[in-house]
C-alpha positions in Angstrom: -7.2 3.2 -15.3 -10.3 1.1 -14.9 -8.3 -1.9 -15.8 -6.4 -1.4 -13.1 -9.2 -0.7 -11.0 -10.4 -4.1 -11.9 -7.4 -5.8 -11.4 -6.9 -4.6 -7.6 -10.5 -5.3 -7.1 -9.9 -8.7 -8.4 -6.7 -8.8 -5.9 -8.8 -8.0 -2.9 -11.9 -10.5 -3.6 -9.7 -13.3 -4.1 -7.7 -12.1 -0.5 -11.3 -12.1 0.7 -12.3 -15.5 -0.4 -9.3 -17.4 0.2 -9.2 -15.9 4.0 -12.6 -16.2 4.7 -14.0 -19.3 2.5 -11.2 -21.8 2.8 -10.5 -20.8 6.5 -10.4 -24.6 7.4 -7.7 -25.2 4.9 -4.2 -25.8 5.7 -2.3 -22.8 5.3 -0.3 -24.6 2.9 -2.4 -24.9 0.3 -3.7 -21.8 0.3 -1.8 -19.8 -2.4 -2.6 -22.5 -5.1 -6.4 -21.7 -4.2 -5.9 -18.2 -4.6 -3.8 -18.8 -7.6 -6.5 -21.1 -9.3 -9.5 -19.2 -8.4 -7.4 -15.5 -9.8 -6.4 -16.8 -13.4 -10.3 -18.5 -13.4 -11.7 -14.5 -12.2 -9.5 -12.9 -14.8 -10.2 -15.2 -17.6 -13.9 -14.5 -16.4 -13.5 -11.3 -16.7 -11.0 -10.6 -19.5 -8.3 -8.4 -17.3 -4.9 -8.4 -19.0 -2.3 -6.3 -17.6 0.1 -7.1 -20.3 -2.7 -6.0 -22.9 -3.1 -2.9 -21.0 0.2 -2.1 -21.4 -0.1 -3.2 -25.3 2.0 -6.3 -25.4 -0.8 -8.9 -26.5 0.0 -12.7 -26.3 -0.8 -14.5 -29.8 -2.5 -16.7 -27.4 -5.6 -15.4 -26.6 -5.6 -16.6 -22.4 -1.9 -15.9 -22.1 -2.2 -12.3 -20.6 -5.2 -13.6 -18.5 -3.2 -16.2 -17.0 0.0 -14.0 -16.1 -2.8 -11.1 -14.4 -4.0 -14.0 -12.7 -0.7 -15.2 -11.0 0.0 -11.5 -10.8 -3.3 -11.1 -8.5 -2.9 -14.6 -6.6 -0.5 -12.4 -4.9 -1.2 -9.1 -5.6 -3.6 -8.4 -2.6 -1.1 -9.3 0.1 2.1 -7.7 -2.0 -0.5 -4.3 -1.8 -0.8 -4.8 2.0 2.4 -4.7 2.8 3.1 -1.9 0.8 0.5 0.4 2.3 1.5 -1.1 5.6 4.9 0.2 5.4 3.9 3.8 3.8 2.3 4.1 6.9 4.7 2.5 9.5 8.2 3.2 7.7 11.2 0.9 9.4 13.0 2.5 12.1 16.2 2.5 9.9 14.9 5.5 7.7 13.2 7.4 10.5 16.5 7.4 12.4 18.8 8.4 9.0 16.6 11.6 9.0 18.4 14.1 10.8 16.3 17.7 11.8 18.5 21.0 12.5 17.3 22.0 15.8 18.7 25.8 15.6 16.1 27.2 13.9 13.3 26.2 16.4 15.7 27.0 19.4 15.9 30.5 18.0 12.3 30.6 17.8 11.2 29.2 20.8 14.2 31.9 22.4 11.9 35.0 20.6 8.8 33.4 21.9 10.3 33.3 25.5 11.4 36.5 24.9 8.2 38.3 23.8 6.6 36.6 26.9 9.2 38.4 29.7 8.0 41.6 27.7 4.8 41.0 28.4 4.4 39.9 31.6 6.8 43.1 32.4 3.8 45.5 30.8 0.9 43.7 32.4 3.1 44.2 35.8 4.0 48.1 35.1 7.3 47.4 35.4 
């Protein structure tokens, strides 16, 4: 678990720098920044999703280098994800379908109960 903690902090601070530190490069050019500066943080660091998962390279940098084009995009893949948790497309909103019966029928009691009411507080 803290490997993956590491590796999405890794993901964010590389988002971070890349948006706020090379704000004057061309957009182009941006995802081989982030891509260089990832596989130099998780070489740095020694995060290795692969090893993680216990597949290790015979290479000792291989697994390094993969988490590292993994995070060059992982932070903006992450976004999106928690962007559309949040805000799902229309398309799956609309293909749920509620039955309305049961809260007609309830909403009927409740109207009910209130003519009852109002026709003891009147004496009626």
């Amino acid at each position: 678990m803290n490997a993956l903690i590491l590796i999405f902090v890794l993901a964010v601070i590389v988002e971070a720098v890349v948006q706020n530190a090379f704000a004057d490069v061309p957009a182009r050019w941006k995802p081989y920044i982030a891509l260089v500066l990832s596989i130099v943080l998780c070489i740095a660091y020694g995060a290795d999703v692969l090893g993680q998962l216990g597949y290790s390279a015979n290479w000792p940098f291989v697994g390094s280098v993969l988490t590292g084009i993994l995070i060059s995009r992982g932070a903006n893949v992450f976004n999106d994800i928690v962007q559309r948790i949040r805000n799902p497309p229309y398309a799956l909103i609309e293909s749920v379908e509620i039955d309305q019966s049961p809260l007609m029928a309830v909403e009927a009691d409740a109207d009910e109960l209130a003519r009852k009411v109002s026709e003891r507080l009147r004496g009626v």
